[in-house]
C-alpha positions in Angstrom: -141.1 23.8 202.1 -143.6 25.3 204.5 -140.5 27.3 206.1 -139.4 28.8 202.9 -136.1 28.1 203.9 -132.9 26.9 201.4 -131.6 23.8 202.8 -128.2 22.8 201.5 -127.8 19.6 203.7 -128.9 17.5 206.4 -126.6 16.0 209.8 -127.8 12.9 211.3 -127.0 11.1 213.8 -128.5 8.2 216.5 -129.4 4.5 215.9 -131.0 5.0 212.6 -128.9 6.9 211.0 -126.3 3.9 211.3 -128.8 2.2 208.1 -126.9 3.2 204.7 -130.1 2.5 203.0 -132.2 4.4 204.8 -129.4 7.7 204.9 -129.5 7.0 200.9 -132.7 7.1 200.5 -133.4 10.4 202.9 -130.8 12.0 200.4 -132.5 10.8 197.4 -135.7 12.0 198.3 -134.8 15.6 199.7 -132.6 16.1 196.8 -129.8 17.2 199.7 -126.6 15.7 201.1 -126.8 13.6 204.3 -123.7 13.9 206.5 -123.3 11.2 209.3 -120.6 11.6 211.5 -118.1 8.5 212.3 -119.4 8.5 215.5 -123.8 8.3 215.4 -124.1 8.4 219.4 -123.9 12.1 219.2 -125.3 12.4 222.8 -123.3 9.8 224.1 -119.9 11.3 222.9 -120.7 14.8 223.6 -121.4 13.5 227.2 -118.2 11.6 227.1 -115.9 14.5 225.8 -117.4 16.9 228.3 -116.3 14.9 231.2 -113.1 14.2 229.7 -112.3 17.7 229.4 -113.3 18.1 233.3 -111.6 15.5 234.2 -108.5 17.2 232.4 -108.0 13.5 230.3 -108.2 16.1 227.4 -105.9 19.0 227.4 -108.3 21.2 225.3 -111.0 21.1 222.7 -108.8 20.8 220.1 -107.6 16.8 221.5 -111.6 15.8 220.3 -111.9 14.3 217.0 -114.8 13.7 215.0 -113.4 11.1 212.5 -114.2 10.8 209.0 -118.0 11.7 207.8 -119.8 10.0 205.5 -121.5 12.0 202.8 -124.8 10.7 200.9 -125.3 12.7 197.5 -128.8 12.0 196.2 -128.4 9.7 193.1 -132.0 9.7 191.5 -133.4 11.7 189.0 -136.6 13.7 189.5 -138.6 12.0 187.8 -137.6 9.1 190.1 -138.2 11.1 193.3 -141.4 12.1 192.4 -142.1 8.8 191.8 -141.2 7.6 195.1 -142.6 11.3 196.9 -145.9 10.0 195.6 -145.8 6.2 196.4 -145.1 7.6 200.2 -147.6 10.1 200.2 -150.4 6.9 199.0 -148.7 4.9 201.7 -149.4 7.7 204.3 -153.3 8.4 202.9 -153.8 5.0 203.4 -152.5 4.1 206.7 -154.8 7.0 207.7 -158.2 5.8 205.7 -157.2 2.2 207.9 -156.7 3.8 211.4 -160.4 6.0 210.3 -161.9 2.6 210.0 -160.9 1.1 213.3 -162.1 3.9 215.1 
């Protein structure tokens, strides 16, 4: 929102992104498709094809393979996400009022 920028969807990748809840939900509520590749170490690999090309174990870049994404379409209506936008945005609010208190 604040960058006034379209986004059409969002790549994921690391240890959470291996949670199909949690790549569901991040769909549903940005109203955008989440795309996590076969492989969610996207560090690791990279790392790993790099020194296999070196190496010469791979004869080119076009011996790498991604593997077959997996695409999560939201599935909730507005009404819903607004719903949940709000419950999150009460959840946040009052984590902070709590950490105010301690201080």
């Amino acid at each position: 929102q604040d960058s006034n920028l379209s986004v059409g969807a969002m790549c994921v990748d690391g240890g959470a992104s291996r949670n199909g809840f949690l790549m569901q939900f991040q769909s549903d509520i940005s109203d955008i498709d989440v795309i996590r590749p076969a492989e969610t170490e996207a560090t690791a690999l990279g790392a790993a094809y790099l020194a296999g090309l070196y190496c010469g174990f791979f004869e080119g870049k076009d011996a790498l393979t991604d593997g077959e994404s997996t695409v999560f379409r939201p599935r909730i209506t507005d009404t819903e996400r607004q719903l949940k936008v709000a419950g999150w945005r009460r959840a946040v609010n009052s984590t902070k009022t709590f950490s105010l208190e301690e201080e």
